[in-house]
N, C-alpha and C positions, 0 to 999 in steps of 0.2 A: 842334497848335501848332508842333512841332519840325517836321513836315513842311513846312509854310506858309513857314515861315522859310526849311528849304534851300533852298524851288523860288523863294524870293525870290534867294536866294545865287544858284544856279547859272543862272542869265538871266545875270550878270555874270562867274561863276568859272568857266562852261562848260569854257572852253578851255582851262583849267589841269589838268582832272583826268587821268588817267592811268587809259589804258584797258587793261584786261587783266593789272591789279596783279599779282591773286592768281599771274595765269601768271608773272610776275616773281619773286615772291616764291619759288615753289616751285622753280622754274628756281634763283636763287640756293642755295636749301637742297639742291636737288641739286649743287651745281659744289662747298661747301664739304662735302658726305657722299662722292664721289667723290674731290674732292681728300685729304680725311683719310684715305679706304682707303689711297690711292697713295701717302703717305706713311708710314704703318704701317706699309708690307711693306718700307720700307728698315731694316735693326736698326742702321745706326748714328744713323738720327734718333730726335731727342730734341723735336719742334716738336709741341705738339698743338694742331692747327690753332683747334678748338674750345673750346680754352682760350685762344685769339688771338684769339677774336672775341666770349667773352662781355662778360654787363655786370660792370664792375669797378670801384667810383664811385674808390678810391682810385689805381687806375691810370689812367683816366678824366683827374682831374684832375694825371696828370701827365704829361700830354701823349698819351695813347693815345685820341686823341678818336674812333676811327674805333668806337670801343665802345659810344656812344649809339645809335647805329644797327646797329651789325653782327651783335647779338644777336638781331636778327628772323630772321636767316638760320641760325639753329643747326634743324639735323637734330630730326624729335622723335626721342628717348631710348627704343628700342625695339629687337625682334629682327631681324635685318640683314635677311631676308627680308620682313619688313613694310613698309621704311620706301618704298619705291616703289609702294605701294602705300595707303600711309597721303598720301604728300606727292599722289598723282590726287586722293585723296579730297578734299585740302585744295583743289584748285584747282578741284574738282568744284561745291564748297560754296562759294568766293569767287564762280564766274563764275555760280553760279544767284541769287547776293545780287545780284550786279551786273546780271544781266540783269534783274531784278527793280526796283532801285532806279535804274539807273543809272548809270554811272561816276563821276559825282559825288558822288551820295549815299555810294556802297561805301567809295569813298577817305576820306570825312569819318569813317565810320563806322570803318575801319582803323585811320586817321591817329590818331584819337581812343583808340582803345586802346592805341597804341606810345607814346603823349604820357602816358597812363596808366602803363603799365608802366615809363618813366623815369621817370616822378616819384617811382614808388616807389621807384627803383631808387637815384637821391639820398638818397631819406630814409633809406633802410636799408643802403644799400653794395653790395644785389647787385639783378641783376631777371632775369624770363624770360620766353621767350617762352608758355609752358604755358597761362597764362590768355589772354593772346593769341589763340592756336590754339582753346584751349575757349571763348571768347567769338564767335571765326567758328559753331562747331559749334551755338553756344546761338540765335543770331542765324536760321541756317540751319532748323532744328528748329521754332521759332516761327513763321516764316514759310513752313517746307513741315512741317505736322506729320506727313501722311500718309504724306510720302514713303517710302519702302521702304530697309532698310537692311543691310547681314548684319552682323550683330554677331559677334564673333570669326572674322569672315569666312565665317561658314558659316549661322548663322541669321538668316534672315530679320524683322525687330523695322521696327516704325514707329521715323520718327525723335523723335518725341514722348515715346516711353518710354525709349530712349538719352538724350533731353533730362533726364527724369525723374531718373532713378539718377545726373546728373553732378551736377544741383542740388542732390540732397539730401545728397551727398556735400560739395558747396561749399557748403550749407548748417551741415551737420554740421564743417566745419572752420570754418565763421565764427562757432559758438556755441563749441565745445571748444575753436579756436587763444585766445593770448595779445593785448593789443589791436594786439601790431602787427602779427601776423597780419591781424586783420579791418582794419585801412587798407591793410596792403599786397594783399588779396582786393579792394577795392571801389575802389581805385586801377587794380588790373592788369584789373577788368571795368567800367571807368567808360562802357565805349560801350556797354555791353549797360545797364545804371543809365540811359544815358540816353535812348536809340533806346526799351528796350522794357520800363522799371521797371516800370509795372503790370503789364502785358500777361505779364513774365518771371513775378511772382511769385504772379499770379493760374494763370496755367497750371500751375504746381508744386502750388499750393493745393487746385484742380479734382481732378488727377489723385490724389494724396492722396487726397482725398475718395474720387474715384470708387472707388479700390484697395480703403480701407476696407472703404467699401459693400459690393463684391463679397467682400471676406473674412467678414463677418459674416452675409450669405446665405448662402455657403455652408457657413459655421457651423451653423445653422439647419435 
């Protein structure tokens, strides 16, 4: 149904999409993780940069509107050695969505989560890109489960069981968080709710299953 509908869209929105996002996207998160080094290593600066571009509803509404948006560009939160290698991955996993869907579809798909993660960002005061990022990887995973992966960069894991251990993790914070936790969860994953609701929660389900299974034979 949700398919039928895009490919209705984009016969008319073709031209609008924006092709080669993700490469945008990570390009940005490198220029603001580059730029922040460069500014560190002066000790009489006091700017962090990173704290200039999150979400801030209260700063937001006064007057620092470049914050609705600028939050998609924050670096992920890792060891300095990783993050050039975590942002390939990101644009590894945007350009296989898009070669896959389309540059139309990818953008909707995107667009629809950053529309996501502001809305919660109003209702609560802050927002991040995190669910964001893990909403590319969940999206990526469903649609390449086989795909090959090295988990702590070293071992080799389909990307289906990486899928596996992040869900039940977002699963297990949408039962244990408080309710504004679980809207602000299902606000910041609303493109994955809605591209792959079933399809997300039955693969979590499966795999579940299957785990079991195999635990209890080998019990046996």
């Amino acid at each position: 149904m949700l398919n039928q509908y895009l490919n209705k869209i984009e016969r008319k929105c073709r031209k609008i999409a924006i092709p080669n996002l993700m490469l945008y996207i990570v390009l940005g998160m490198a220029v603001v993780w580059i730029a922040d080094l460069i500014l560190s290593t002066n000790p009489n600066n006091n700017v962090s940069l990173y704290e200039l571009i999150s979400f801030n509803r209260d700063k937001i509404l006064h007057g620092e509107v470049w914050r609705v948006i600028s939050f998609v560009f924050m670096p992920p939160s890792t060891l300095f050695l990783l993050i050039p290698i975590i942002l390939y991955f990101y644009w590894f996993m945007g350009s296989s969505l898009e070669y896959k869907w389309g540059s139309f579809k990818f953008n909707v798909f995107y667009f629809t989560g950053i529309i996501g993660c502001i809305a919660a960002g109003f209702i609560f005061g802050f927002a991040t890109n995190y669910y964001l990022d893990l909403s590319l990887f969940l999206a990526f995973a469903i649609l390449f489960p086989n795909e090959q992966l090295l988990a702590f960069f070293v071992i080799p894991i389909k990307a289906k069981w990486l899928a596996l251990i992040d869900g039940i993790i977002l699963l297990y914070d949408f039962i244990k968080g408080s309710s504004t936790i679980r809207i602000f969860i299902i606000l910041s994953i609303i493109n994955i709710i809605i591209f792959f609701g079933k399809d997300f929660f039955s693969m979590i389900y499966y795999m579940v299953r299957r785990f079991k299974f195999r635990h209890i034979k080998k019990i046996k």
